[in-house]
N, C-alpha and C positions, 0 to 999 in steps of 0.2 A: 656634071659639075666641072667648070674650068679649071685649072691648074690654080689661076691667082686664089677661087675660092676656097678650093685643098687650103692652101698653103695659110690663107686666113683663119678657117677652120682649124688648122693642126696648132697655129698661135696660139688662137684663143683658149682651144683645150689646155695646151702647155702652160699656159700661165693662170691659169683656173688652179691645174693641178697643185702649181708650184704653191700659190694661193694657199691652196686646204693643206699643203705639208706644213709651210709655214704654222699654221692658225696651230694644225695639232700641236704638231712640237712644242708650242707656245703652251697649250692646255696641257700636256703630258710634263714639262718640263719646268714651265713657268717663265716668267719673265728674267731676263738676266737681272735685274734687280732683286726677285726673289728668290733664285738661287744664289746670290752672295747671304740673302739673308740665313738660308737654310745651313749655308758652312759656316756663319759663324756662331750662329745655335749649334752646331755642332763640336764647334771649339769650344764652346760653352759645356757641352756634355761631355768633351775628351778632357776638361781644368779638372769638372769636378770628379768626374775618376780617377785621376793620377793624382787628386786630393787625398780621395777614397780610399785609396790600395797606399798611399803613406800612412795613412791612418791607421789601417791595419796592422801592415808592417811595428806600426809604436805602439800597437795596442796593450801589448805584453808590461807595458809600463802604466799602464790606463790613460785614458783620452784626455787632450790636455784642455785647460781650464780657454784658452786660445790656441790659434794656429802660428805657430812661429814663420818668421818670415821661407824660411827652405820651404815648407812645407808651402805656402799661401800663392795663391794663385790670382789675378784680374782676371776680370773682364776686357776683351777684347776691343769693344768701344767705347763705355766711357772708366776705362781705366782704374774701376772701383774694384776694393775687392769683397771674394763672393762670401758671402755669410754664412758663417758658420756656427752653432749652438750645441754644444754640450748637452745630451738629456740622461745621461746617466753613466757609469763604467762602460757601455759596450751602444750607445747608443747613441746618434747624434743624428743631427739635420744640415743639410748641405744645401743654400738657397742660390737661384740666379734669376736674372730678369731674360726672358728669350722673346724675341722677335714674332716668332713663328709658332703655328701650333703641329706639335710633331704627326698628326693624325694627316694634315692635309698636304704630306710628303709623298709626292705619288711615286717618288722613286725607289721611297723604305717600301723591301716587301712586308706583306701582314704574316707571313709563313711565320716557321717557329726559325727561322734564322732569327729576328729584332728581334732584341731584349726589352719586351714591353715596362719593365721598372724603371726606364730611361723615357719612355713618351714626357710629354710635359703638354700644356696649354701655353698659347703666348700668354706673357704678363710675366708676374712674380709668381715661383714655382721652388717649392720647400723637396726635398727628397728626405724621407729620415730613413737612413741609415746602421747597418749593425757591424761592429769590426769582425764577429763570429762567420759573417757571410765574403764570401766574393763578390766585391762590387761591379765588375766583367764578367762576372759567370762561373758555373761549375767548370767548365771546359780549361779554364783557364789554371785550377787549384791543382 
């Protein structure tokens, strides 16, 4: 084999490989449009816990009929804010619309590090909530 054919040969693998890196990363990571999506469902999941954990915090007074503005949180693109419903002294619901569905985040491990009570589906996604519990976790109490 020539030297010129080598050297076409090493091209053509070289840019094959660069090719199939590309493609993964692409499958493994997603498209740069759908990892914006996945951070700001994730803002989405970091409002309504620091919702969460004021909530607790006031509980000792019991849960209020509304969320006051200190406490109240948007949404990050259309600037609505997230719904929130009273179900009893120690119980309530904390709702958001999310983009994404948290199952087809290839970068959340399934281990027991994720907090599975925070998965959601894309669409509108209700969590109901206890002030008795930690809404981050036992590690955190």
């Amino acid at each position: 084999m020539s030297l010129s054919r080598q050297n076409r040969t090493f091209s053509l693998l070289a840019i094959a490989a660069v090719v199939i890196a590309i493609a993964v990363g692409f499958w493994l990571l997603g498209s740069p449009a759908k990892r914006r999506q996945i951070r700001t469902d994730q803002q989405r999941l970091n409002d309504l816990k620091a919702i969460a954990m004021e909530l607790r915090s006031l509980s000792a007074s019991g849960l209020p009929a509304a969320l006051s503005d200190d406490v109240r949180r948007k949404d990050p693109i259309s600037g609505q804010p997230y719904e929130y419903r009273r179900i009893d002294k120690t119980h309530y619901e904390l709702c958001a619309t999310f983009t994404t569905d948290s199952s087809e985040d290839r970068l959340q491990p399934v281990a027991s590090g994720k907090d599975h009570r925070w998965q959601h589906p894309s669409g509108q996604h209700c969590y109901q909530l206890d002030t008795r519990e930690n809404p981050i976790g036992p590690q955190f109490d």
